[in-house]
C-alpha positions as CSV (number, residue, x, y, z in Angstrom):
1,X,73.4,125.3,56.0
2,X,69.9,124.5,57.0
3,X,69.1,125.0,60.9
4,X,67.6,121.6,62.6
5,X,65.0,122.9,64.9
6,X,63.7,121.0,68.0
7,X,61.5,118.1,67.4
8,X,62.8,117.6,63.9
9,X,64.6,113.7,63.8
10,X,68.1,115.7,63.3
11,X,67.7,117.5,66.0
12,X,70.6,116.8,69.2
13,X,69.9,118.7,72.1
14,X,72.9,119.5,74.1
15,X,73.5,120.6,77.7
16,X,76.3,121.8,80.1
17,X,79.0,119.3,81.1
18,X,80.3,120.9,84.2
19,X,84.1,119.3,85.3
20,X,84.6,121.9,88.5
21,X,84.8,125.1,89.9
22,X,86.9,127.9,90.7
23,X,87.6,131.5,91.1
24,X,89.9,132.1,88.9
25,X,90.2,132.7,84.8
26,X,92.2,129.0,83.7
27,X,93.5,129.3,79.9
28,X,94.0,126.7,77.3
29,X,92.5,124.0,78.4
30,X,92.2,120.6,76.9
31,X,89.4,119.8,74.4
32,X,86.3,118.1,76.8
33,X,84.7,115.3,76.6
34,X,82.5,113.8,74.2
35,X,83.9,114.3,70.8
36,X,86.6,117.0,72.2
37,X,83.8,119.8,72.9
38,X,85.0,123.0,73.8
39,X,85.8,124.0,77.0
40,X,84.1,127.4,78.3
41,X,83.8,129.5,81.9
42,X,80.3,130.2,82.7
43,X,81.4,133.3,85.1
44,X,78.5,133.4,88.2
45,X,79.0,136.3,90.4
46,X,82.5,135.8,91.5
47,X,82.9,131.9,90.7
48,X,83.3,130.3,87.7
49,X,82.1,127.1,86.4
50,X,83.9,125.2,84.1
51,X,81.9,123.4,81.4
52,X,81.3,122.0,77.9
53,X,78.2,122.0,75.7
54,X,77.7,118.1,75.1
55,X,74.8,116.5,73.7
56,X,72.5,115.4,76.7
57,X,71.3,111.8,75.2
58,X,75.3,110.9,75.5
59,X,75.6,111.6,79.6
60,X,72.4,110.4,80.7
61,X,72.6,107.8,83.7
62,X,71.0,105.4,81.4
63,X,73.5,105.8,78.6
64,X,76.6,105.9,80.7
65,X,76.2,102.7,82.1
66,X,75.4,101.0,78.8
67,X,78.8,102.6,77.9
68,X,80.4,100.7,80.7
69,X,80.1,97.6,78.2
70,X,82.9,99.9,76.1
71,X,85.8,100.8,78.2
72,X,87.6,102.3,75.8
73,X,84.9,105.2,75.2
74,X,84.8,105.2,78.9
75,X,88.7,105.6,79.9
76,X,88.6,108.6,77.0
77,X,86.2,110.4,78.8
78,X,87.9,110.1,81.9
79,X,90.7,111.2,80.6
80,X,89.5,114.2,79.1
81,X,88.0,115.0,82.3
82,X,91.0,114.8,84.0
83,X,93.0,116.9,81.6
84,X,90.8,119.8,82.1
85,X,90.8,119.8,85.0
86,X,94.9,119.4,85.6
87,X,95.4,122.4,83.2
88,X,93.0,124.3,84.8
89,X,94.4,123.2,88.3
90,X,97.9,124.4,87.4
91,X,96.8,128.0,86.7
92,X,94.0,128.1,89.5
93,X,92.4,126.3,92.6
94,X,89.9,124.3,91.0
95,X,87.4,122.2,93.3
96,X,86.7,118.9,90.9
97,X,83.8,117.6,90.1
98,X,82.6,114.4,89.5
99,X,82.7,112.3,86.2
100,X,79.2,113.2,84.9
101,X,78.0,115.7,85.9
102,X,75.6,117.7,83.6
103,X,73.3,120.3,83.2
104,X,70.4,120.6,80.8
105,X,71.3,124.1,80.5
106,X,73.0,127.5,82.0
107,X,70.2,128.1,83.7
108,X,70.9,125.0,85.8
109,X,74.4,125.5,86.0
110,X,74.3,129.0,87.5
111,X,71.0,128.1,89.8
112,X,73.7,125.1,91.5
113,X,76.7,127.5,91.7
114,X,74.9,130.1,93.4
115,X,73.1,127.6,95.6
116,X,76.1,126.0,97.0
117,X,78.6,129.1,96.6
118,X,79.0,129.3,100.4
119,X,80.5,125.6,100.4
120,X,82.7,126.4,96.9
121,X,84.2,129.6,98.7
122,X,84.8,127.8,101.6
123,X,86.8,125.0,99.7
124,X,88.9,127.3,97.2
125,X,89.8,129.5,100.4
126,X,91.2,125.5,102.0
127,X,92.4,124.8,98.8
128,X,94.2,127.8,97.5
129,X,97.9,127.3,97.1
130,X,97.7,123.4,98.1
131,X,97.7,120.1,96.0
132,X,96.9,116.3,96.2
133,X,99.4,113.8,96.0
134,X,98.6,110.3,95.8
135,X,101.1,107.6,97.8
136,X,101.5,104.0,96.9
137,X,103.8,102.0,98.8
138,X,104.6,98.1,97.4
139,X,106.7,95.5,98.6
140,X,109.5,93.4,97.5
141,X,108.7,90.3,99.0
142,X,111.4,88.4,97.9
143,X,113.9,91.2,99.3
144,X,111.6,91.8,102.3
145,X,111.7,87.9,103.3
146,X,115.9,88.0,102.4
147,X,115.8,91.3,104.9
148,X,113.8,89.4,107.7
149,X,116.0,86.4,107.7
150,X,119.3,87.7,108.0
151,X,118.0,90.1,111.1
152,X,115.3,87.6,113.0
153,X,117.1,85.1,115.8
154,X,113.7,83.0,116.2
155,X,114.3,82.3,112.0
156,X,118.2,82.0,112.2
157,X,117.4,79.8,115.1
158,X,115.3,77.2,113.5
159,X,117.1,77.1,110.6
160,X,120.3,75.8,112.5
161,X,118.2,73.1,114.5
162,X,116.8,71.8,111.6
163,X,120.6,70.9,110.2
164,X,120.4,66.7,110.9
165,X,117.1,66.3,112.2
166,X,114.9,63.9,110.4
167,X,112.0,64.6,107.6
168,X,109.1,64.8,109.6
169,X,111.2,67.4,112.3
170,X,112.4,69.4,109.8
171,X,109.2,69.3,108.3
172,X,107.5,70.3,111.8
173,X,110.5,72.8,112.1
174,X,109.7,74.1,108.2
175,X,106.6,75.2,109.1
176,X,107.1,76.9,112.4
177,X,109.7,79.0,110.3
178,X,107.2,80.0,107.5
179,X,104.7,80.7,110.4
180,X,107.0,83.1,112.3
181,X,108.4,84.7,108.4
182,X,104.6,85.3,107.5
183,X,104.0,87.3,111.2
184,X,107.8,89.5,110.9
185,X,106.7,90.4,106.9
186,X,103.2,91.1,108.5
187,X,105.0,93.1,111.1
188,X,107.7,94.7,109.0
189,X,104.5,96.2,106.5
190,X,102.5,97.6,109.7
191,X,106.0,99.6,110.9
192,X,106.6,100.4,107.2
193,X,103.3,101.9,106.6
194,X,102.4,103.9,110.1
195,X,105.6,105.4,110.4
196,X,105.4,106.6,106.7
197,X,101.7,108.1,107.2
198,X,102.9,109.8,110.3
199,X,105.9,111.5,108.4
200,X,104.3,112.4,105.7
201,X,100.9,113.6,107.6
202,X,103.5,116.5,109.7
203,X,104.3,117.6,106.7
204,X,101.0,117.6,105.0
205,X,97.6,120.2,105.9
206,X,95.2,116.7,105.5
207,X,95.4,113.1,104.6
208,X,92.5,110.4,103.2
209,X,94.0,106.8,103.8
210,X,92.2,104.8,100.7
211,X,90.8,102.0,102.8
212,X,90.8,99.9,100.1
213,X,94.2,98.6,100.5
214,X,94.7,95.0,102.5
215,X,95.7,94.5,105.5
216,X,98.3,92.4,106.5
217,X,100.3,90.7,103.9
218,X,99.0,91.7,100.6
219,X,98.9,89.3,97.5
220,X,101.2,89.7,94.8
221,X,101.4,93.2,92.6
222,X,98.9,94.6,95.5
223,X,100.2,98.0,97.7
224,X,100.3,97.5,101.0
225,X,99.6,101.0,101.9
226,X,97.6,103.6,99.7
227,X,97.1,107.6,100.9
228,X,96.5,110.6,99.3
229,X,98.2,114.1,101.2
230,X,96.9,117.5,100.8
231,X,100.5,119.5,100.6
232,X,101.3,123.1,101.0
233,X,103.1,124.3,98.0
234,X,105.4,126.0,100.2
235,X,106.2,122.6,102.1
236,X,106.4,120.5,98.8
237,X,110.3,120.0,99.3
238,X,110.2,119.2,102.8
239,X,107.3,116.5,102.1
240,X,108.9,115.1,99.2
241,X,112.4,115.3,101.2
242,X,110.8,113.0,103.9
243,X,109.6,110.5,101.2
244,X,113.5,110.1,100.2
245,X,114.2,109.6,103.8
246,X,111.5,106.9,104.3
247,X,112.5,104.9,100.9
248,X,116.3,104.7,102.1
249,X,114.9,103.9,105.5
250,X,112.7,100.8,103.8
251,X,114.9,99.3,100.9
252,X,112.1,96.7,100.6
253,X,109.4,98.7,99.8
254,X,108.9,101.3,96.5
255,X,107.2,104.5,97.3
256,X,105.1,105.7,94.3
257,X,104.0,109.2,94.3
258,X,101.8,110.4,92.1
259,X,100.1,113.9,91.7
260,X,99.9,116.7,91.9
261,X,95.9,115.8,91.7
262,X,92.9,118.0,91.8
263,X,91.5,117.8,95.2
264,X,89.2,114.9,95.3
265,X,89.7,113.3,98.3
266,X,89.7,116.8,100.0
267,X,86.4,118.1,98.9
268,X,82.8,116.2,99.5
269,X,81.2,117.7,96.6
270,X,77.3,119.0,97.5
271,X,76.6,118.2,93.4
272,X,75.3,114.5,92.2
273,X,76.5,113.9,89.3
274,X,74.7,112.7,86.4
275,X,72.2,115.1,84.2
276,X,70.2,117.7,86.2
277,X,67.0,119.6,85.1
């Protein structure tokens, strides 16, 4: 097969896609990204990066957002990203990376681990032997509003003295009672929400509420409360014994766990992503 040397118009120079890094030896991990690249450890003193050789003109800045016109390319890479690094995260603490992030060579890659090894230390010491879990808590509304009438007096109250007024008091009386249901489901979300972060924070080492969710009453198919918890594995029953509690305790609401997660919201990466010299 005939080599194509640098410079020549075959020619594909590749770098070092870098997913996270750790301090132990993860096996079998998923095929990378790109077209399924191989995933290696690039061992550096006593951390290890975890990378794949990918050709450098496909994770430039410039040619990852022209591939945010094809979201299927885009949600593959993702994915692959995130199956290395759950593999590797179930046989090692693994501080993740962001989508991105690569190197134009080992050079580079070993010149950043060894520049920030103080920070990765200190993170896989915080890290080892805990996982993120993301929570999602949504509403029934219909069930919510049912749970509110049948408990509030102010609500049962208007609805018996609007019985043989006229239109235009009922109609008065109407909207005083979808005033006061708007402020208890408002109400009932705020109690739902902070006693279930409180709970689940005592039995978590750290928690990142995702801002992002409303406040208030949500719209339709929205959460009304999104957080992700940094558990103990030794205190993964007791945490996900309290979420049981809390979902009998709230019959309106679902609690969606998801996880267990490499650490992002735990760990403020010192490496931009995107290609590096």
């Amino acid at each position: 097969m005939p080599i194509t040397e640098p410079g020549s118009p075959g020619f594909e120079q590749h770098g070092y896609y870098v997913y996270g890094i750790t301090d132990g030896s993860p096996k079998g991990l998923a095929p990378g990204v790109g077209r399924g690249a191989p995933v290696e450890l690039l061992v550096v003193e006593d951390l290890v990066a975890i990378v794949s050789p990918v050709p450098l003109a496909a994770f430039t800045p410039e040619a990852l957002r022209a591939c945010q016109d094809d979201p299927a390319w885009i949600e593959a890479q993702v994915r692959a990203h995130q199956e290395v690094l759950a593999r590797a995260s179930c046989q090692a603490t693994v501080i993740p990376l962001r989508f991105g992030t690569v190197f134009h060579d080992a050079a580079g890659v070993r010149a950043m681990v060894i520049e920030h090894a103080p920070r990765f230390r200190e993170a896989l010491t915080r890290l080892a032997g805990r996982q993120e879990w993301g929570l999602k808590i949504s509403m029934d509304e219909a069930r919510l509003a049912a749970q509110i009438v049948a408990t509030c007096a102010r609500i049962q109250d208007l609805d018996a003295r609007q019985r043989g007024r006229s239109a235009g008091a009922a109609y008065l009386l109407a909207r005083q009672r979808e005033q006061i249901l708007r402020e208890e489901v408002a109400r009932a979300i705020e109690t739902c929400a902070r006693e279930a972060h409180a709970r689940l924070a005592a039995e978590s080492v750290a928690s990142v509420i995702d801002g992002a969710a409303p406040a208030g009453v949500p719209s339709e198919g929205q959460p009304v409360f999104k957080c992700a918890y940094l558990v103990d594995s030794s205190n993964l029953e007791a945490f996900l014994a309290t979420l049981d509690c809390l979902a009998s305790a709230y019959p309106a609401f679902s609690f969606t766990l998801s996880g267990p997660w490499p650490a992002y919201s735990f760990v403020n990466s010192p490496v931009e992503e995107h290609t590096h010299a």
